[in-house]
C-alpha positions, -999 to 999 in steps of 0.1 A, spaced: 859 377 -553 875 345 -554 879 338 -516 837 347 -512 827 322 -539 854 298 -523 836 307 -487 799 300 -501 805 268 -522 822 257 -487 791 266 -468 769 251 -495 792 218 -492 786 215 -451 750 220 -456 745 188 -480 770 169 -458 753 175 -430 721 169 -446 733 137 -458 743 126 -421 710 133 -408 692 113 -433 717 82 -429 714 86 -389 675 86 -395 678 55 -422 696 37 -396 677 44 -362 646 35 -382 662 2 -391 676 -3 -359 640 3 -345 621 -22 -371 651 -47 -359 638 -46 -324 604 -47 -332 611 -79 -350 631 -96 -325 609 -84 -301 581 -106 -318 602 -129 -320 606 -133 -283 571 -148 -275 574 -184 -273 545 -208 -270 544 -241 -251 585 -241 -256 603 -270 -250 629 -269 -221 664 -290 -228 666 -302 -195 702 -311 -207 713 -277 -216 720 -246 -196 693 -227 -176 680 -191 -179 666 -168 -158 632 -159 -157 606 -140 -141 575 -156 -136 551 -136 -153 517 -155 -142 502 -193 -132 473 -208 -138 460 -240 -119 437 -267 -138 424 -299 -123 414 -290 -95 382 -268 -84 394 -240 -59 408 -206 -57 438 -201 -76 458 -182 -50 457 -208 -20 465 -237 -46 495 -217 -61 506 -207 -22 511 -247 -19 539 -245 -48 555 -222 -31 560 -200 -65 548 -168 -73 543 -142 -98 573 -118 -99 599 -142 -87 634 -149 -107 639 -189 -112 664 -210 -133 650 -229 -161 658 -258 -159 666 -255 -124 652 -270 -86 621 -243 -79 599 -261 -101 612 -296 -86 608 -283 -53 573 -268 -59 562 -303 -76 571 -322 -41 551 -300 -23 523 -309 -42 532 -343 -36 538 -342 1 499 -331 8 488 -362 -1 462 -350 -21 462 -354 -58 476 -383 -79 487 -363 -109 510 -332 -107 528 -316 -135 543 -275 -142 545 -269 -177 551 -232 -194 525 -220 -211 548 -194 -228 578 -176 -226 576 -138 -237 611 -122 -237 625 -124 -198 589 -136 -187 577 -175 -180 543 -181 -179 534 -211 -156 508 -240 -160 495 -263 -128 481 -294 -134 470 -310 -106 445 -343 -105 430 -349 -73 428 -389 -55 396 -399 -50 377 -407 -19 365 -439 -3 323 -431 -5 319 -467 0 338 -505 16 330 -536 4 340 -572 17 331 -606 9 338 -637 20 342 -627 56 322 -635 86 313 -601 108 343 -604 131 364 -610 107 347 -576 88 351 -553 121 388 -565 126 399 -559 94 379 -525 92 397 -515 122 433 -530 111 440 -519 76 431 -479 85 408 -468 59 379 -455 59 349 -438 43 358 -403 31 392 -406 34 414 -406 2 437 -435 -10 469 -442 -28 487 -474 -45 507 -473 -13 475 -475 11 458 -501 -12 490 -524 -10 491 -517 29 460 -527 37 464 -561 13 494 -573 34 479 -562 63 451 -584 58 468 -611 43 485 -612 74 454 -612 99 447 -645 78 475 -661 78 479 -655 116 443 -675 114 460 -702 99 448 -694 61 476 -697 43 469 -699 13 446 -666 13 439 -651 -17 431 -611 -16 418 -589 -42 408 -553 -42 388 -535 -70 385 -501 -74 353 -488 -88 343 -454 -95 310 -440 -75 290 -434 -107 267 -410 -76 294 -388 -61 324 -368 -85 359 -379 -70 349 -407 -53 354 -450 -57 342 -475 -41 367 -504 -28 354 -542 -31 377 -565 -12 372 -598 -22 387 -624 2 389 -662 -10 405 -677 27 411 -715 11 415 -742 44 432 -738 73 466 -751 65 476 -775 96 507 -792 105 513 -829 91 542 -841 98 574 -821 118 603 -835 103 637 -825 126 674 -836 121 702 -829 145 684 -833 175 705 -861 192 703 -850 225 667 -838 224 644 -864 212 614 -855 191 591 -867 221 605 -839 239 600 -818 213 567 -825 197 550 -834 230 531 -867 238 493 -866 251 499 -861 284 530 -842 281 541 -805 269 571 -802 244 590 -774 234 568 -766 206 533 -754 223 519 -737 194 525 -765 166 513 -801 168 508 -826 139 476 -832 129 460 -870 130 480 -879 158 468 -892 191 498 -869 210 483 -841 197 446 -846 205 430 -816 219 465 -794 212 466 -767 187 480 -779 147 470 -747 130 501 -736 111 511 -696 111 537 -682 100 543 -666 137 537 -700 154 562 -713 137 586 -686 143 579 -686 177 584 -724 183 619 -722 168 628 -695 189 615 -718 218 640 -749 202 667 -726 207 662 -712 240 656 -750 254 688 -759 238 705 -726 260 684 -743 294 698 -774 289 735 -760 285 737 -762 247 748 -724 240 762 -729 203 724 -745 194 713 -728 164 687 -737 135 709 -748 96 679 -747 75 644 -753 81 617 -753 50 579 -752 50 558 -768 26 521 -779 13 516 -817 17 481 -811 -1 455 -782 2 448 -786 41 483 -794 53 516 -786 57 548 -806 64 584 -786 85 616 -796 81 640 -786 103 678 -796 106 698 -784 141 733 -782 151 732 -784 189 769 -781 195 784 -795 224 767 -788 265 786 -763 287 791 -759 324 798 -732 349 833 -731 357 837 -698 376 815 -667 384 830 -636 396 813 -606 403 826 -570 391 811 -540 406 796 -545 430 798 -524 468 760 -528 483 760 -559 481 788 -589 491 797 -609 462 788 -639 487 750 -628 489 746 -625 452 759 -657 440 731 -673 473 710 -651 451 717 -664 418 719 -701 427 742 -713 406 777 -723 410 806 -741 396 797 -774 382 763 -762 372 750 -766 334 750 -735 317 710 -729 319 711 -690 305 672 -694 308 676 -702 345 703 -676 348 684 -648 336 652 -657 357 678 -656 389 690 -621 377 660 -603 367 627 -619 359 620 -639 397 605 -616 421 640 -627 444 664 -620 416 692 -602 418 681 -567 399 650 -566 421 672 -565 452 688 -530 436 658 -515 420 640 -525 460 667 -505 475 661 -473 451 690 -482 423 671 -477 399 696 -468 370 716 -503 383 725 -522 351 739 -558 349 759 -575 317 767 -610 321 794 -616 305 813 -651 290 850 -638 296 864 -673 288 853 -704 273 878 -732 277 867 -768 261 829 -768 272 834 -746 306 822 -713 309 839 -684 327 814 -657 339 816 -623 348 790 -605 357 797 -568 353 775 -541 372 767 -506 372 752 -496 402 747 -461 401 732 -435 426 699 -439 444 672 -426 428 642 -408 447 611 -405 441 602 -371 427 569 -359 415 539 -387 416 509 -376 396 478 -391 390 453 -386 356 422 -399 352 402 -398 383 368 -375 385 349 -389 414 373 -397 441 394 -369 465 427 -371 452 440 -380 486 419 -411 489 440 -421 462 468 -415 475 467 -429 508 466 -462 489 504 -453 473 532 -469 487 553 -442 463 554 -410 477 576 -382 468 609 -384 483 606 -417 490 634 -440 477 626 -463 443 614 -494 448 599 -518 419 581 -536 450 567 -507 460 550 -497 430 536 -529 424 518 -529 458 505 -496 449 490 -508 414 475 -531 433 457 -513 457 446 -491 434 432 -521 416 414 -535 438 400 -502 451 373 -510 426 368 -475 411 394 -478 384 397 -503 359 420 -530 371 429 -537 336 445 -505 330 463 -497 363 499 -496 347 527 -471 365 543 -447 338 585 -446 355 598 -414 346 633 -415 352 660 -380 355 692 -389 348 702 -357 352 695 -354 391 690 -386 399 649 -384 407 621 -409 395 584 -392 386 557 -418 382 522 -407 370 495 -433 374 471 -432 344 441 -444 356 404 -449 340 377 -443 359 348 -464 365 309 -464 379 310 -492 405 280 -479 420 253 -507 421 216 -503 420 194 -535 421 157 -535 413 141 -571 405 107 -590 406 97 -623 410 71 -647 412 67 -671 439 44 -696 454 34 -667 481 26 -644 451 51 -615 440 82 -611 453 101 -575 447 136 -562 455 151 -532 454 186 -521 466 214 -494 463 251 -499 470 269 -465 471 309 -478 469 320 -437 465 300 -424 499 309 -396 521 299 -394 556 317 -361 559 296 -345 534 264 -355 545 252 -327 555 276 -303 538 262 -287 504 292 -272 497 312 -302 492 311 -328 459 277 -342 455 257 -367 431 223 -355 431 214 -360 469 244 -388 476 271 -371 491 303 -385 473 343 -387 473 354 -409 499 354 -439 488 333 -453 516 303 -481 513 269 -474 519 242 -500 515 204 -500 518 181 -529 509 144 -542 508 126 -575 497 93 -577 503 60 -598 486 35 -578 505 21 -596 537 42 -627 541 80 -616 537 96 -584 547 131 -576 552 153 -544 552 192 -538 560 210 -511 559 245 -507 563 281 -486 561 317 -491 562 350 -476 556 386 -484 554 403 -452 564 381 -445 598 391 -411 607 406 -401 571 443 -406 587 451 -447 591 441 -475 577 421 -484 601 383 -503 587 350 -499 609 314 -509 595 280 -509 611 252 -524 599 214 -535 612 189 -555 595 150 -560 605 132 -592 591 98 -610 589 81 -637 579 49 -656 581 30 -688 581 6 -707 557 -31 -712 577 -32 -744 584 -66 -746 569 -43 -750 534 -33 -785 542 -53 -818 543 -54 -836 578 -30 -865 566 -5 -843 547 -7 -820 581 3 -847 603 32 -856 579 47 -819 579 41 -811 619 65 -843 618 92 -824 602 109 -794 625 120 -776 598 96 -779 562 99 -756 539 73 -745 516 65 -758 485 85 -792 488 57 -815 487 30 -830 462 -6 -824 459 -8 -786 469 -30 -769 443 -40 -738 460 -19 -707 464 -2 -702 490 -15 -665 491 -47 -674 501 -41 -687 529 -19 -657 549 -18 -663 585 -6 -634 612 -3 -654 640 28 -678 627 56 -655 622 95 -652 621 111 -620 632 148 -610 635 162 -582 641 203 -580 640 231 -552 647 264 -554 640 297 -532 650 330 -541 632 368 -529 635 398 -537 619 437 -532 610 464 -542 585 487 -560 601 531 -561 595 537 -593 607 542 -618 591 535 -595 563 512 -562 553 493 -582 534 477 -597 569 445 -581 581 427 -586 618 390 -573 620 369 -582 649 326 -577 650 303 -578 678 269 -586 665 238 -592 684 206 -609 670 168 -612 684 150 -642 667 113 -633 682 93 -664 670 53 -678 677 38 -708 663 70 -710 643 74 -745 635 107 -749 609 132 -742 641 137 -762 667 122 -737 687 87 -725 675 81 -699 705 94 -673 726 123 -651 721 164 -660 714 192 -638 713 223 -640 704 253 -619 712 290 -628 698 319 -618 696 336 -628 659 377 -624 654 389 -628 616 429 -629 608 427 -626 567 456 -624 543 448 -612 505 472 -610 480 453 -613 450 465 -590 419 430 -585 403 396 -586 418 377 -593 393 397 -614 373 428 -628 397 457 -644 376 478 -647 409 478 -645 448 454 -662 473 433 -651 499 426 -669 529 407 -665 563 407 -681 595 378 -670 621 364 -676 653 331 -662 664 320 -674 699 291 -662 720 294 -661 760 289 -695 776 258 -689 795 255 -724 811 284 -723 826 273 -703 852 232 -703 849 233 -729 869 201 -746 846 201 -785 844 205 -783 802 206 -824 804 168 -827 816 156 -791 802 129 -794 769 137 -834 766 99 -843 763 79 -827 734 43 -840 749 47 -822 784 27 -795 789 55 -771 801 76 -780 767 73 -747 750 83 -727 780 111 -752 790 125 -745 754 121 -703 755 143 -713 790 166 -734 775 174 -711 744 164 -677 754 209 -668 753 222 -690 722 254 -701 729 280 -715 708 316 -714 690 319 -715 658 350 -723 637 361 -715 596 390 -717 573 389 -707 538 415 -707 515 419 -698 476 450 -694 450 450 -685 419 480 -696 392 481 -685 356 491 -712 332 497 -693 303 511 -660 294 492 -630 284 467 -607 298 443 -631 286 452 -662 305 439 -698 319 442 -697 354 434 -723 377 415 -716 410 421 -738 441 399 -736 471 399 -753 507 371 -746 530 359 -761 563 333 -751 589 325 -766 629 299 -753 649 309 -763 684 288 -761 717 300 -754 756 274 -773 767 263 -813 746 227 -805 764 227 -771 746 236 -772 706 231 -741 687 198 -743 669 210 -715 648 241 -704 628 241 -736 614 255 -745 580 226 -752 550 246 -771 523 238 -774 484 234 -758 452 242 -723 443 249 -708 474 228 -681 474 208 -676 508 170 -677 504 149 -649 524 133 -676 543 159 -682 564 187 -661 555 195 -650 588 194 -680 608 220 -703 591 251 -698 568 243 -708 530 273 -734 516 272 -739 481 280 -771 463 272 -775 426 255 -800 412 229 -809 440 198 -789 449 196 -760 475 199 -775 512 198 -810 497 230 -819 520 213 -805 551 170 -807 547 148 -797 568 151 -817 605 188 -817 597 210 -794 609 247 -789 596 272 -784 620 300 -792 601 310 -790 562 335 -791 539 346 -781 508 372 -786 477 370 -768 442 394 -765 411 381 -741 387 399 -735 355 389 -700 341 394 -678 309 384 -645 302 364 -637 274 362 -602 275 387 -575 303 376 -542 314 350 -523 334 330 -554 319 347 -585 328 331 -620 311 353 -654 313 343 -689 315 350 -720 337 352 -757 341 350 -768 375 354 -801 400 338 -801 432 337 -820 464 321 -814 500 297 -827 526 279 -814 555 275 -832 588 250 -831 619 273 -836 643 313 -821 646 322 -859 656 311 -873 624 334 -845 602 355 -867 575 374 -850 547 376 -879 530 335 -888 527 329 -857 501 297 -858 475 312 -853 440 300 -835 409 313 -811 378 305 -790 357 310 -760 332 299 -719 336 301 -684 332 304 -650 347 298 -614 338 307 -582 357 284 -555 352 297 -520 363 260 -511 375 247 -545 389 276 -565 402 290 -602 395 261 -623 378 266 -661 366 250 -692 355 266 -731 361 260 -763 353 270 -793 372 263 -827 376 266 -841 410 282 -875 410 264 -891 445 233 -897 457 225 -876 490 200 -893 513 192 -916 485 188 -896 458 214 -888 431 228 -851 427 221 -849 388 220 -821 363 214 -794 380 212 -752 367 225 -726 391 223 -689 391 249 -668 410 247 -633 420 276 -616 440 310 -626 449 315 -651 470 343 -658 493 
């Protein structure tokens, strides 16, 4: 009994016990649970602040918005480089590194990455981004429009784009430069920002420029200069110093010489200080202080203080390195020697600036990877030790030679023109030549013909690609006029890209109709004013005859006629005044009120009728530059009632045989800065009466007999004659630059000679005066001579025939604009004179005169200008004067 009430109180025990667990176990996991929910609230954290001092946590980012900016979400948040579901350190570099990428587009002004909030392991990101505003709109004042464009173009921005503190700063120095390089020194530059009240995002920018004076030079205050006097340094009137660029204002040595103060001029003319001091031997020369500053508003004053050291002299030169050439040729090369001053300007012209020096003898003979150091290996008292050190290297040929730009021409017309060919050896001669042939070919822009040098160290090899700009140098010419014979028209076509080869092939390259891509020349003319004047040419030529050598061959024919006034037009006392002249032309006398129109008569004419064959070659001796052509050229003059020749009718011809030896070496064509050209030529016609047998002495002596007229078609039915020219030009830059002065020189003389004193050539005689520009009156039957400053044929009127001239011109030039359209100006002097008789030629008995002008190349109608001059003599009494002259064409 006892051990079953013990057994059931035992059982009764366990069941509270373990009824009493239970309830604690549930008491606590419902605590335990209520304790999570509350930290778990606690957990959510909004706009927390991040100790960027303290240590970082991991988070997941649980979302990001982007504000600021209108756009989708997605491709703005792709920028950061962030994105949802990623683990980053907070504080830590992913949300630096997604802030710089904001910051590198270049876009926005503002960028910040806050969190939003921060629930349990979870960051919740916030973007703000403010974008820069665009430039709707570009202000300036106080500028003239050139000064507008260039700055437009210089300081980069532009409507639409968007701006920074960075850009706006920029584009102040920038243009506080430009002025200052004008001289304004004292510029003042502002630049407001105003908000476009029209457009969202965008400002308008007003730059407001107050340019003050020109600041110019006053005084030029130097010290230390004992062995270089301030005369030599400032310059007097008639003299260039060292400084070129600076002058002092209000002096008399300075008239007509730039004063305008820049900061560049200045540093330039210290650099030039220096570099005299090296010519003159004066290596240790350098500058102790110098100081610039404003006398008053308009000027400013230099000071600069010079420690020239002591002068230096050549004591030795050796030579190290060098095998292809003997140490004996190089220093004949250099030209300096033991004794010498130290000149290191003169010394570096010798070794590689002068077209002799010695680095142009390696890089001619294919070293193109040859190097030279001079170097000072002693210096004992003021003697100089030099050494100059070379690295030869390998010969470099020529690899690949490519050409870009060219759409009209066959590439191998091109190419013919190339002294550089592949596997050719290097030579800095060479591709100079070839620049410029391909210059003066005319369909490329001779400004722009520039040789890209490719070298390969690797194997040794040179490519060059020529990048060339193509031009339209076709010419089409369609004018009218009104004259005293009533309208007078031309119309003419110059195709400079013919091909004779594809004539009549449809297949090949083609503009419209005109076959093309051969760079030959085909001309075709007319002038005409209806009944009294008509003349026609036609003509073609070509450099490359055959397509293999450079062998030149033209043909050309021409067909002309003119006619007569009735002589019902004139008065009986004015007629027998012109019948006195042999040659009147029209229009040159008073009291003719009628039109010349009116009075057309067909039975006093002019015709000619001319054909001409040509050949030619480049020459190697004395140089390639030489050039011999030779034309055979016949001409019919059939005249009646023609009273302006000497003979009035019948028929003349004219067969000769003309021999030119040329030599052009001009860089440019359009604008030459060096070179010359010249010409001598020789055209002589068979000398009929020296084996006719015809008395010449007693032939057409007496105008009054009866047999006159047909003792004249006798005497001059063969013209016969020799006839004699030189012309020479050269062409020097005198200043540096693309856009250089260069001064034109030109010699020129002309004798038409007979075989026979009886028998003088009535035509091919030289009409002197004025522009130059042959008239269609008598274009044919004399060579046109222009001399500025007197009027047309006022050296050689009518009844006086030329048959000898000369003539002497400087020209000093300067381009005003360089390209496809070329425009410069000139100055010129002039001095010639013409001469009825080759005994009477004197060089030295010239007609004077001077004068300023201008000329434009247009792609599509050739060289154009306009002169004035003022002739200095008086020609047959009457003074040369101001006179206006109109050009058209280059003339040689």
């Amino acid at each position: 009994m006892i051990i079953k009430k013990t057994t059931i109180y035992m059982r009764n025990k366990n069941k509270r016990l373990t009824s009493l667990i239970s309830f604690r176990l549930y008491a606590l996991f419902v605590i335990f649970c209520a304790a999570g929910s509350a930290m778990h609230a606690q957990q959510k954290i909004v706009n927390p602040e991040i100790n960027y001092a303290g240590a970082s946590h991991t988070y997941e980012i649980g979302g990001i918005e982007v504000s600021g900016v209108d756009g989708e979400d997605y491709m703005l948040t792709g920028v950061s480089g962030l994105s949802i579901g990623q683990k980053i350190s907070v504080p830590g570099s992913q949300i630096t590194d997604a802030v710089r990428r904001y910051w590198k587009q270049g876009l926005f002004s503002d960028v910040s990455i806050a969190a939003d909030s921060i629930v349990g392991d979870k960051i919740y990101l916030h973007v703000h981004l403010a974008v820069r505003p665009r430039v709707s709109e570009i202000n300036f004042s106080g500028l003239k429009k050139t000064e507008r464009e260039d700055l437009e173009e210089k300081i980069g921005l532009i409507k639409g784009g968007q701006v920074n503190p960075n850009m706006l700063d920029r584009a102040k120095i920038i243009a506080t430069r430009y002025f200052e390089n004008k001289g304004y020194n004292n510029v003042e530059i502002s630049i407001i920002q105003r908000d476009d009240v029209l457009n969202k995002n965008y400002m308008i920018l007003d730059f407001i420029v107050d340019k003050k004076e020109k600041m110019k030079v006053r005084n030029i205050i130097i010290e230390g200069n004992e062995n270089l006097s301030d005369r030599k340094i400032k310059g007097g009137l008639f003299k260039k110093g060292v400084f070129k660029k600076i002058h002092e204002a209000g002096k008399l040595s300075s008239f007509l010489k730039a004063k305008k103060f820049t900061p560049e001029r200045y540093k330039t003319c210290l650099d030039d200080l220096i570099l005299k001091y090296n010519e003159l031997g004066y290596r240790d020369a350098r500058i102790v202080k110098d100081s610039v500053w404003n006398a008053d508003n308009k000027h400013v004053n230099l000071y600069i203080k010079v420690y020239e050291g002591k002068k230096y002299f050549i004591r030795d030169i050796s030579w190290a390195g060098n095998t292809v050439f003997s140490t004996d040729y190089l220093n004949q090369v250099l030209g300096m020697k033991k004794g010498d001053v130290y000149n290191q300007k003169l010394m570096n012209k010798r070794l590689s600036e002068d077209d002799d020096a010695v680095g142009n003898n390696y890089w001619n003979n294919g070293y193109l990877f040859y190097n030279l150091q001079p170097t000072e290996i002693n210096i004992v008292g003021d003697s100089v030790d030099l050494e100059m050190r070379i690295y030869e290297g390998k010969q470099a040929h020529i690899n690949h030679v490519r050409i870009a730009g060219n759409e009209r021409l066959y590439e191998n017309v091109i190419r013919r023109e190339l002294r550089t060919k592949p596997g050719d050896l290097f030579s800095r001669d060479a591709i100079m030549r070839s620049a410029r042939e391909l210059a003066s070919m005319g369909h490329f822009d001779p400004e722009k013909v520039s040789p890209d040098v490719k070298p390969n160290y690797e194997d040794g090899t040179v490519d060059i690609n020529w990048n060339l700009e193509q031009k339209n140098n076709d010419q089409v010419e369609f004018s009218l006029g009104w004259g005293q014979t009533g309208v007078i028209g031309r119309i003419g076509l110059k195709l400079n890209n013919f091909s004779m080869r594809n004539l009549f092939n449809k297949n090949k390259e083609h503009r419209g109709i005109m076959p093309i891509g051969d760079g030959e020349v085909l001309s075709i003319g007319a002038q005409t004013n209806g009944r009294y004047y008509q003349s026609y040419n036609v003509s073609y030529s070509t450099n490359w005859f055959g397509g293999k050598r450079p062998i030149q061959f033209s043909v050309g024919t021409y067909y002309s006629k003119q006619t007569d006034v009735s002589g019902n037009y004139y008065n009986q006392a004015w007629q027998n005044n012109y019948y006195n002249y042999y040659d009147g032309g029209y229009g040159s006398y008073g009291g003719i009120y009628n039109n010349y129109e009116d009075f057309y008569d067909p039975d006093k004419y002019v015709k000619l009728l001319g054909v001409s064959v040509g050949w030619g070659r480049n020459l190697r001796w004395p140089d390639d530059y030489f050039q011999l052509s030779i034309q055979l050229s016949y001409q019919r003059y059939m005249l009646r009632n023609w009273r302006y020749f000497l003979v009035s009718n019948g028929n003349c011809n004219n067969l000769n045989l003309g021999i030119t030896l040329s030599r052009v070496s001009t860089d440019n064509n359009l604008y030459p800065r060096s070179g010359s050209e010249f010409s001598a030529s020789v055209t002589l016609t068979p000398p009929w009466s020296l084996w006719d047998g015809k008395d010449y002495k007693n032939l057409a002596t007496n105008p009054k007999s009866p047999h006159f007229i047909d003792e004249q078609q006798e005497k001059y039915r063969w013209i016969e004659y020799n006839k004699w020219k030189f012309k020479a030009r050269t062409y020097t830059a005198l200043t540096n630059g693309q856009k250089c002065l260069v001064l034109m020189t030109r010699v020129e003389f002309g004798l038409l000679g007979s075989y026979n004193k009886h028998k003088k050539s009535p035509f091919e005689t030289y009409y002197m005066g004025g522009d130059g520009m042959s008239g269609y009156s008598m274009g044919y039957a004399d060579e046109t001579i222009g001399l500025r400053g007197y009027d047309n044929g006022s050296l050689t009127p009518r009844g006086y025939a030329g048959y000898a001239y000369d003539r002497f011109s400087l020209e000093l030039r300067y381009p005003l604009m360089l390209g496809n359209t070329t425009i410069y100006g000139l100055t010129f002097l002039e001095a010639g004179n013409a001469w009825d008789d080759t005994k009477k030629f004197n060089p030295f008995d010239m007609k004077r005169s001077a004068g300023v002008g201008a000329r434009v190349f247009l792609p599509m109608v050739g060289l154009m200008g306009v002169d004035w001059g003022y002739g200095f003599d008086k020609v047959f009494g009457k003074r040369g004067g101001a006179q206006f002259h109109f050009v058209l064409g280059q003339e040689f």
